[in-house]
C-alpha positions in Angstrom: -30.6 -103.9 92.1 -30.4 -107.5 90.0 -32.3 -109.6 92.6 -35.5 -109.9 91.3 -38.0 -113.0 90.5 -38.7 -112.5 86.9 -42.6 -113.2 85.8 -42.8 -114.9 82.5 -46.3 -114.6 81.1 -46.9 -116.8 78.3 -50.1 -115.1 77.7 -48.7 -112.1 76.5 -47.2 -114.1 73.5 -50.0 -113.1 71.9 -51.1 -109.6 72.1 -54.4 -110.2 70.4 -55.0 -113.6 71.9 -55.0 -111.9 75.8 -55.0 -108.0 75.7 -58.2 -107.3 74.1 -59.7 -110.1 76.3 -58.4 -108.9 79.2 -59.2 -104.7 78.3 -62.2 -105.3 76.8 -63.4 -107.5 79.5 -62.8 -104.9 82.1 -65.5 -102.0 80.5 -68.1 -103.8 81.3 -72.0 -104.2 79.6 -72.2 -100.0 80.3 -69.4 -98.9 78.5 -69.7 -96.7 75.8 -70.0 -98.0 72.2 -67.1 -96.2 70.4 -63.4 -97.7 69.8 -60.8 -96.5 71.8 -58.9 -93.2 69.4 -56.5 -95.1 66.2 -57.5 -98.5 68.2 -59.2 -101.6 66.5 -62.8 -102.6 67.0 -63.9 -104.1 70.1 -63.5 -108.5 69.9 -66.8 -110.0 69.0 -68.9 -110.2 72.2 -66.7 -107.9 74.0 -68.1 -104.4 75.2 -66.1 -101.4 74.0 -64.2 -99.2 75.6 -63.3 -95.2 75.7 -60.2 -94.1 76.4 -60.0 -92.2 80.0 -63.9 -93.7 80.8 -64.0 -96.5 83.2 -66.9 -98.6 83.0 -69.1 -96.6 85.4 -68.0 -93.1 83.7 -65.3 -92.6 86.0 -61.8 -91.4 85.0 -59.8 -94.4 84.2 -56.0 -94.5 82.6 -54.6 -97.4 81.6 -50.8 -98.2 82.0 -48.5 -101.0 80.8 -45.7 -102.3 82.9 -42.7 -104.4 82.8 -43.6 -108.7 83.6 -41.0 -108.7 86.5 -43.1 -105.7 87.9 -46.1 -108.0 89.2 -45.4 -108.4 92.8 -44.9 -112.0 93.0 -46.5 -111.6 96.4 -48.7 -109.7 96.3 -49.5 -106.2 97.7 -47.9 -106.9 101.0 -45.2 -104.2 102.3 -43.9 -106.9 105.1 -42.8 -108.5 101.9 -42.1 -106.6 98.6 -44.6 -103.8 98.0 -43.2 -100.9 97.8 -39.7 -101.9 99.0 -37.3 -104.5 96.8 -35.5 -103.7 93.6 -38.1 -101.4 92.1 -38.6 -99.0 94.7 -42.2 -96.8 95.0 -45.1 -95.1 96.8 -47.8 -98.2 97.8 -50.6 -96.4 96.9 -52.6 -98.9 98.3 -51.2 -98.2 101.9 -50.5 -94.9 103.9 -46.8 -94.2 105.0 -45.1 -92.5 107.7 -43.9 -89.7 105.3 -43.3 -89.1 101.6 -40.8 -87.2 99.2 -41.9 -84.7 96.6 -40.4 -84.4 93.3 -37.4 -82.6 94.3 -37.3 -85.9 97.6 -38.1 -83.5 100.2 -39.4 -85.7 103.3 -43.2 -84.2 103.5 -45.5 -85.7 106.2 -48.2 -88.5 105.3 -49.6 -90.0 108.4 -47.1 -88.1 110.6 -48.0 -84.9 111.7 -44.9 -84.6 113.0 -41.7 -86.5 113.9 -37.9 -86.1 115.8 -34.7 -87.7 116.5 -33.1 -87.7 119.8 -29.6 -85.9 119.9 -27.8 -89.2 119.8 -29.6 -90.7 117.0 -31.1 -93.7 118.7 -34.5 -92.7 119.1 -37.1 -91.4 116.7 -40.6 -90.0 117.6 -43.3 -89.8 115.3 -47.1 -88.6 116.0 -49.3 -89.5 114.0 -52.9 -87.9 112.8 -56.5 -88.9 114.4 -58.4 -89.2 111.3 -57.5 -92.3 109.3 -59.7 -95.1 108.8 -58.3 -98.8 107.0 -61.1 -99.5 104.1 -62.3 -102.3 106.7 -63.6 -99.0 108.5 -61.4 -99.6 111.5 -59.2 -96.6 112.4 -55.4 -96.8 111.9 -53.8 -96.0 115.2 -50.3 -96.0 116.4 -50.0 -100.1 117.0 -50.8 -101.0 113.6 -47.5 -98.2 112.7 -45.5 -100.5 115.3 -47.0 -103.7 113.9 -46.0 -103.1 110.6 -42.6 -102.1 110.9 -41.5 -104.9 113.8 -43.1 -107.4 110.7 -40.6 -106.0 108.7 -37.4 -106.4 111.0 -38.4 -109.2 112.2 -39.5 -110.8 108.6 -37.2 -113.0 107.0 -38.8 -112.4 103.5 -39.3 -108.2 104.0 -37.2 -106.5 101.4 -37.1 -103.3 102.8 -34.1 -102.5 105.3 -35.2 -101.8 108.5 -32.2 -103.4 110.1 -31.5 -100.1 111.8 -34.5 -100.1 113.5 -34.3 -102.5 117.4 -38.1 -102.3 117.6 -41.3 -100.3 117.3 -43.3 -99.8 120.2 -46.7 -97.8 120.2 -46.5 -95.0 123.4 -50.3 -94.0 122.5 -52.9 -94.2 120.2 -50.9 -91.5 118.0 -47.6 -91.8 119.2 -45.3 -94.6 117.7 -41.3 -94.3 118.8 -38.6 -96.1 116.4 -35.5 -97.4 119.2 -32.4 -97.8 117.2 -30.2 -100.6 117.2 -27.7 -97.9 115.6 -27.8 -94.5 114.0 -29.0 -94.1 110.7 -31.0 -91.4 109.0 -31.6 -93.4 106.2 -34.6 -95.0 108.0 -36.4 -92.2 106.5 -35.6 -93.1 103.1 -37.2 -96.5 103.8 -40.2 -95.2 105.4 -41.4 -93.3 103.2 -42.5 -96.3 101.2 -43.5 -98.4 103.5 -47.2 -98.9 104.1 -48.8 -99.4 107.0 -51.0 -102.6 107.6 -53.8 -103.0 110.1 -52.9 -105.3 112.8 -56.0 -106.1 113.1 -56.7 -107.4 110.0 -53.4 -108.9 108.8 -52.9 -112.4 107.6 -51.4 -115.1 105.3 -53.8 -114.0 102.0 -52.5 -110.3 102.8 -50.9 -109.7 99.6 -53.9 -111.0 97.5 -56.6 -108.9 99.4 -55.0 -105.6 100.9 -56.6 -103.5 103.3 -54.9 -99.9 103.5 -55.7 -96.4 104.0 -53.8 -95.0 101.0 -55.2 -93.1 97.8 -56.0 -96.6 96.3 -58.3 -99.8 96.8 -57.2 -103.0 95.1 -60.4 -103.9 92.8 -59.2 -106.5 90.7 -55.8 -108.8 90.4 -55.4 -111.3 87.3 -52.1 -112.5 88.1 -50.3 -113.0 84.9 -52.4 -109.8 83.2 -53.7 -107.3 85.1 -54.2 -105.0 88.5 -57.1 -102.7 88.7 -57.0 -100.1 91.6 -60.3 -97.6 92.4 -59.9 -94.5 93.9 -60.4 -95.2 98.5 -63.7 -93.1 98.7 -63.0 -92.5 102.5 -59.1 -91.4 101.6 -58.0 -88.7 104.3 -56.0 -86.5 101.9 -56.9 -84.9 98.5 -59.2 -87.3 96.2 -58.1 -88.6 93.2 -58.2 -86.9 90.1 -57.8 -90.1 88.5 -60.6 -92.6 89.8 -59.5 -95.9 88.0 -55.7 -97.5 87.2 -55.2 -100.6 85.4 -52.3 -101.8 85.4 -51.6 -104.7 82.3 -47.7 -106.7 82.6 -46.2 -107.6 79.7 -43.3 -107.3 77.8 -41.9 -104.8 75.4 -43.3 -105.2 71.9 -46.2 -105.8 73.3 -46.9 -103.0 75.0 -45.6 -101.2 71.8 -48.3 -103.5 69.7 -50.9 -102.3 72.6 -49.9 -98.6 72.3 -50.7 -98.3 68.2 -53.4 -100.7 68.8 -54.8 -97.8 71.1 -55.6 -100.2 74.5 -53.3 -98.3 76.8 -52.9 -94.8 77.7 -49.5 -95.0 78.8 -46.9 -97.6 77.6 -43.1 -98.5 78.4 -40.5 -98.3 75.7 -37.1 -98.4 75.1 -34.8 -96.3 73.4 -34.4 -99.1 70.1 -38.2 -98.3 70.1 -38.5 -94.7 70.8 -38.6 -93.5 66.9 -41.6 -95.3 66.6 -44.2 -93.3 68.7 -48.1 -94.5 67.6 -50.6 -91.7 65.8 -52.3 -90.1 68.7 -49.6 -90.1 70.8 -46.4 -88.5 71.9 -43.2 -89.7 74.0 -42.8 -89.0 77.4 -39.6 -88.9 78.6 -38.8 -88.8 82.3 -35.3 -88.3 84.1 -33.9 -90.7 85.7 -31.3 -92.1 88.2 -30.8 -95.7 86.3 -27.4 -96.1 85.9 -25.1 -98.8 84.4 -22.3 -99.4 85.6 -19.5 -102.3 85.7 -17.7 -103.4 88.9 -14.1 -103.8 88.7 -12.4 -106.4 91.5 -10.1 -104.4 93.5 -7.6 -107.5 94.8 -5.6 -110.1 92.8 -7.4 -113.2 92.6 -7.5 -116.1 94.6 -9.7 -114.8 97.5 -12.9 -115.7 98.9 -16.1 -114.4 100.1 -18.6 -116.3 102.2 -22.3 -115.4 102.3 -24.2 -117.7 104.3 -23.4 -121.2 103.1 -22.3 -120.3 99.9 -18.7 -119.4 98.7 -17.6 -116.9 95.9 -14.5 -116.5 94.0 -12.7 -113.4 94.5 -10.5 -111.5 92.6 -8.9 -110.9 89.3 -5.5 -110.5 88.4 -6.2 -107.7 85.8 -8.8 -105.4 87.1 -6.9 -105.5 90.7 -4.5 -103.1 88.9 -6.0 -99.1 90.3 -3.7 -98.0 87.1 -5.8 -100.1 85.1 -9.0 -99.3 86.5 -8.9 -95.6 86.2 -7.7 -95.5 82.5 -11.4 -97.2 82.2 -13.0 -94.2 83.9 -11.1 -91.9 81.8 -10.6 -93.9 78.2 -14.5 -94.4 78.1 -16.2 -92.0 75.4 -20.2 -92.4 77.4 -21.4 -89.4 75.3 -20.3 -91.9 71.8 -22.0 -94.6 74.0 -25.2 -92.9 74.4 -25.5 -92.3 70.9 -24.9 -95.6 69.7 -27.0 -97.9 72.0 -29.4 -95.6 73.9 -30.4 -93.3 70.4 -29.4 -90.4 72.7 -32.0 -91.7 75.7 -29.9 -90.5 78.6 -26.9 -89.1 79.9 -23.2 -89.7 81.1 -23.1 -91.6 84.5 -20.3 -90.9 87.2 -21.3 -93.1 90.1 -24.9 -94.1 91.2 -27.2 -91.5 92.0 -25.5 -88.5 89.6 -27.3 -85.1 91.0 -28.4 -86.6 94.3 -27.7 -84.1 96.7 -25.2 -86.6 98.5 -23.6 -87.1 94.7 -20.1 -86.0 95.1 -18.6 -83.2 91.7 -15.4 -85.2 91.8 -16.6 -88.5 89.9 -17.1 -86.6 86.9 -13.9 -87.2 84.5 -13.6 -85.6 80.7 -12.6 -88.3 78.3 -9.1 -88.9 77.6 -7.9 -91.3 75.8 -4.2 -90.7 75.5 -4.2 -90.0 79.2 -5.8 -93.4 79.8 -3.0 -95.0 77.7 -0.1 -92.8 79.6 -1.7 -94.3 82.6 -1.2 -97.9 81.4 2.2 -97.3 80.0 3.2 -96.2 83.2 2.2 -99.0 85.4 3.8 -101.1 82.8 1.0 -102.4 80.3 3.1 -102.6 77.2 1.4 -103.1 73.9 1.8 -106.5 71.9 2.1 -107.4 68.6 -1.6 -108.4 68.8 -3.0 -104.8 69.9 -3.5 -105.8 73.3 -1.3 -105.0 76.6 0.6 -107.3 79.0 2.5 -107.1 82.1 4.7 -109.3 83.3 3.3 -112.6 81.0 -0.5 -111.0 82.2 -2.5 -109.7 79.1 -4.5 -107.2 79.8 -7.5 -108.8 79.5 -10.9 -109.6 81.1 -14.5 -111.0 80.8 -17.4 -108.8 81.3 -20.5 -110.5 82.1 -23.9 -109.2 81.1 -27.6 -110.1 81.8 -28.3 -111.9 78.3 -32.4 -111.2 78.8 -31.5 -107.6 78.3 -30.5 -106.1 74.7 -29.4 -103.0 76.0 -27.0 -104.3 78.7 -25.5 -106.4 75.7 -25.4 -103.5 73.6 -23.5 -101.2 75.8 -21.1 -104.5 76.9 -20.0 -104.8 73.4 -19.8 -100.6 72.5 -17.1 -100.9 75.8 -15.1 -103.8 74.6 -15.1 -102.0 71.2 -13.6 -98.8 73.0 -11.4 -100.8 75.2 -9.7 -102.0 72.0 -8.1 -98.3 71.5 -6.5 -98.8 74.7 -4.6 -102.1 74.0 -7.5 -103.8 76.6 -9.6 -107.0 75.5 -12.9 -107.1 77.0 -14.9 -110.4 76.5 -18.5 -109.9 76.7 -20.2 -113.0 78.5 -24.3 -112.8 78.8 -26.1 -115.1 81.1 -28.6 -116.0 83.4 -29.1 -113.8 86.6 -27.9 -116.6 88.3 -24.6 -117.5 86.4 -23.7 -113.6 87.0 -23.7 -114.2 90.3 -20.9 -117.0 90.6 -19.1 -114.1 89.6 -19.9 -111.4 91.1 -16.8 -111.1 93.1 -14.1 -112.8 90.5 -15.2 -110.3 87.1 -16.8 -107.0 85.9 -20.1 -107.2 85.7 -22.3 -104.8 84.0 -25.0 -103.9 86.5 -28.3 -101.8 86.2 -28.5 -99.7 89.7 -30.1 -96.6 90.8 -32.5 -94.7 94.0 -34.1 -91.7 95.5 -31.8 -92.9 98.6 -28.0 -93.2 99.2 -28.4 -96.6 100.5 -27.1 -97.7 97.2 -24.0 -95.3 97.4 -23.3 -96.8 100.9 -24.0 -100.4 100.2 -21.8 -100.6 97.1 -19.3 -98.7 99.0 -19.0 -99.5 102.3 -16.1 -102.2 103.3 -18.8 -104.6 104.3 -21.6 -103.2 102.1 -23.9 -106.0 100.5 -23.0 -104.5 97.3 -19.0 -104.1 97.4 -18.3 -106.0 94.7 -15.0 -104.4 94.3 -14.1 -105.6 97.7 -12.2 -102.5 98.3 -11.8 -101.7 101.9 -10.9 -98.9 103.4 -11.1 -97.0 106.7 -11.5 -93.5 105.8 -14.4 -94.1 103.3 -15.8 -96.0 105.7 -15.7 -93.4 108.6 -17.3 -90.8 106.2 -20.1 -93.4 105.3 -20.7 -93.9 108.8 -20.6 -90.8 110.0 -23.3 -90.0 107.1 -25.7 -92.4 108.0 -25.3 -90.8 111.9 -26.3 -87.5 111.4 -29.3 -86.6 112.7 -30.0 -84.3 110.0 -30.3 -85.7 106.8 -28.6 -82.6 105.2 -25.7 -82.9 107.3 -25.4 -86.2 105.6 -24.8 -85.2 102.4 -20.7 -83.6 103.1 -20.0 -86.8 104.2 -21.0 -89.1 101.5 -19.1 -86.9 98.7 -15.8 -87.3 101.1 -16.7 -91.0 100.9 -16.1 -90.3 96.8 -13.1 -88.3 97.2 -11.7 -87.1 100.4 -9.3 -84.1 99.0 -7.4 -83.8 102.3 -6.4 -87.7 102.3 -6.5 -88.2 98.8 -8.7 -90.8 99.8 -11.9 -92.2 97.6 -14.0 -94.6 95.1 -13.3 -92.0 92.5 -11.3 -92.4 89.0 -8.6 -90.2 90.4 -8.7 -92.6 93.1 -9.5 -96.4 93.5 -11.7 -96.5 90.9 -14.0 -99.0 91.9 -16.7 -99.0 89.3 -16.6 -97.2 85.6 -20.3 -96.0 85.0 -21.0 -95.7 81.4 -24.9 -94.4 81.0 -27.9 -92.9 83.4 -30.7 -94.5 81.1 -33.7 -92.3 80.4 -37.5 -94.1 81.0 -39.7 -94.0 78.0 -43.3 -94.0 77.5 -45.6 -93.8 74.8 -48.2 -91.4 76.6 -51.6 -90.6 75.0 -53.0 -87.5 73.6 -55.1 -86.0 76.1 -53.2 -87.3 79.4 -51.6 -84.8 81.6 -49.1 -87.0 83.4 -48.0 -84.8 86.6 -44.6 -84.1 87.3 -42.6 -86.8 87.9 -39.8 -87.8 90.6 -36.4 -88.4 89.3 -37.0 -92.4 88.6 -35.1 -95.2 90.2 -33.9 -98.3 88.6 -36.5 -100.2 86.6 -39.6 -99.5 84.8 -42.3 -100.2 87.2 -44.3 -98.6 89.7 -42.4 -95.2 90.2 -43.7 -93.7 87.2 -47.3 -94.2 89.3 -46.5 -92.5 92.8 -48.5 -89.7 91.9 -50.9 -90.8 89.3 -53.9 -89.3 91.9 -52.6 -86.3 90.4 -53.4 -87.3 86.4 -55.8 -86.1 84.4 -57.4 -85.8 81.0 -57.4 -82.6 79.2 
């Protein structure tokens, strides 16, 4: 999603002036006395550091991340943590269940768990043995505590909207009663932490008690998390005993990598070719897609959200003709080359290779069928290269997040191939903010992407928070309904892809068929990864650099 609160550091201006302060500072007097590998020497006064040697001798990595990936409140799940734009495991906190790396639901703190035939009751047992680092045992209220914070929170970010209330039957035994059906709870619980009841309060976020693989040991907001291995965690212990985490933003965490002060450091694709001596690039799949929304209906309408009221519409894009010689005009493999240096792959529709991602989004480019198509629904070419249809030219703004060089990149490589189609696409970039007032009215050029089809639903669905398109229909939306109430989650999956394309009704969000969206790219996450560090296998990774590429980092080591 776009709805973030971006964290501007003005400390990280200055790589010299705040990293080494800030690394340096956190070896301590009983650090060991040699530079890291291809790093500079330690500041003046400042102990040294080694690389994968915290400052007691215990195995320590350090990683960079994104600004906007501070949680602006902390690590609180009845807020943010976890849940939100940048979805990922707590680590700090236990949850229900989690997914392995092909997002299989394996149990956490359930032992077990069920869903009643009709949907609207799920039972989950929990174990005996876990202990919050406060040394009180987690129990079956604290389960129920956490997740009625969370419906009944007004600032929680993670949807359990589904979910009437959470009540405790036993010390182990919590059961989720269902305002509706809807498997995707588990999608959502399996990043949820759990909070002690007990011990919850206002200063949550800045001092954490969990039960998860992780304590927080240190929080410089602005620079830098620290996180220690939870000596009384129930599971298998950590291979990796200490994780800092610095923020900052991209050239400086490149200047940080060949300065040799990380272990493990974002990039983009503009940045790949330059990979620092002693290390190599790490390259992990991904399910972040770009994609622009295209306004089903002539303008002139309206949405409401609350108090405020949003244009709707536009008189060029409401054309379906129009909108699926997009899908098939668009040359994404030509894209990828020239923006992403080859750093990813041709999107279809959010979540490409999900197992509820549906074969019939995937269109071959063609450009002289994408012309044919607007020939026939009467886009006749001017004098000036571009179409028109009765005294409309077949043109449109595309708005862009202006912050991001990439997004601006691939906005301007579509216009470019609109122009072989007779369409003119007018790349706007702006603030977060000004995108919005037009989110309804005007493609905009969106970063989406999750281990969860709530994504395919929302931006789907008729009434979906993300239907930007505003295309409403009743057979998609009986196929995403009937997805989200199965009680198996692989009974789902049929459903969603009819929700794409329905053969029988010729029915669907796909080019052959309303053609919604045109997805351009699924963008490939990049990191500059020390020599030495075995990274385990990763997840496919959802929108965002952030905390997904650290869900399993227990499981890192050095060679």
């Amino acid at each position: 999603m776009e709805r973030r609160t971006f964290i501007r550091l003005a400390a990280t201006a200055s790589l010299s002036a705040v990293l080494p302060a800030t690394l340096w500072g956190c070896a301590g007097n009983d650090a060991p006395s040699s530079a890291p590998a291809g790093g500079d020497a330690a500041p003046e006064g400042a102990a040294a550091a080694t690389w994968g040697v915290g400052p007691n001798g215990e195995s320590q990595v350090i990683v960079s991340m994104t600004t906007s990936s501070e949680p602006a409140a902390g690590f609180n799940p009845l807020v943010s943590w976890g849940a939100g734009e940048h979805v990922h495991e707590p680590l700090i906190q236990s949850t229900l269940i989690t997914t392995d790396t092909n997002l299989n639901f394996q149990n956490d703190l359930a032992t077990s768990y069920e869903c009643s035939d009709d949907g609207l009751l799920w039972t989950f047992r929990i174990r005996d043995d876990v202990k919050f680092t406060n040394g009180e045992p987690l129990t079956a209220r604290d389960v129920a505590f956490t997740i009625n914070g969370i419906v009944n929170g007004e600032a929680a970010e993670a949807d359990l909207s589904m979910v009437r209330e959470a009540v405790a039957v036993d010390d182990f035994t919590v059961e989720l009663r269902m305002v509706r059906p809807n498997n995707a709870l588990l999608y959502t619980l399996a990043v949820v932490g759990i909070v002690p009841e007990g011990a919850y309060g206002p200063d949550y976020g800045q001092n954490p008690i969990g039960s998860g693989r992780y304590m927080l040991e240190q929080w410089d907001p602005g620079q830098q998390v620290i996180l220690r291995a939870n000596p009384d965690y129930y599971g298998e212990k950590p291979l990796m005993e200490r994780v800092v985490v610095v923020f900052m933003e991209e050239d400086a965490s490149l200047a940080a990598a060949q300065s040799g002060t990380v272990d493990v450091a974002y990039t983009s694709a503009s940045l790949a070719a330059s990979v620092p001596a002693g290390y190599s690039l790490l390259n992990c799949g991904s399910v972040d897609s770009r994609g622009i929304s295209l306004p089903a209906n002539p303008a002139g309408g309206q949405v409401e959200d609350g108090d405020v009221v949003y244009a709707a519409g536009n008189d060029v894009t409401c054309d379906v003709a129009l909108r699926r010689a997009l899908n098939y005009g668009i040359d994404r493999a030509r894209m990828i080359e020239h923006v992403l240096n080859g750093y990813g792959h041709e999107a279809f529709s959010v979540g490409d290779g999900m197992p509820w991602s549906s074969p019939a989004m995937k269109v071959a480019t063609d450009v002289e069928a994408a012309r044919q198509l607007l020939e026939e629904a009467g886009w006749a070419l001017g004098d000036d290269g571009v179409r028109a249809k009765e005294g409309t030219r077949c043109a449109f703004d595309l708005y862009y997040a202006a912050n991001d060089s990439t997004r601006q990149a691939l906005a301007y490589d579509f216009a470019d191939q609109c122009k072989e189609l007779g369409v003119e696409v007018n790349p706007k970039g702006g603030s977060w903010d000004e995108l919005y007032q037009h989110q309804y009215s005007d493609p905009i050029l969106w970063g989406w992407g999750s281990n969860s089809p709530v994504e395919l639903f929302e931006l789907t669905y008729g009434d979906g928070w993300g239907n930007y398109a505003q295309y409403k229909n009743q057979t998609v939306d009986a196929n995403l309904e009937a997805a989200q109430a199965q009680v198996s989650i692989e009974d789902s999956y049929g459903y969603y892809q009819a929700a794409q394309w329905d053969e029988a009704t010729q029915t669907g969000v796909a080019p052959q068929g309303a053609a919604t969206w045109v997805w351009l790219a699924n963008v490939d996450h990049l990191y500059f990864e020390r020599d030495g560090l075995k990274v385990a296998e990763q997840k496919p990774h959802p929108h965002g650099h952030g905390w997904s590429l650290v869900n399993n980092i227990d499981r890192w080591s050095w060679n």
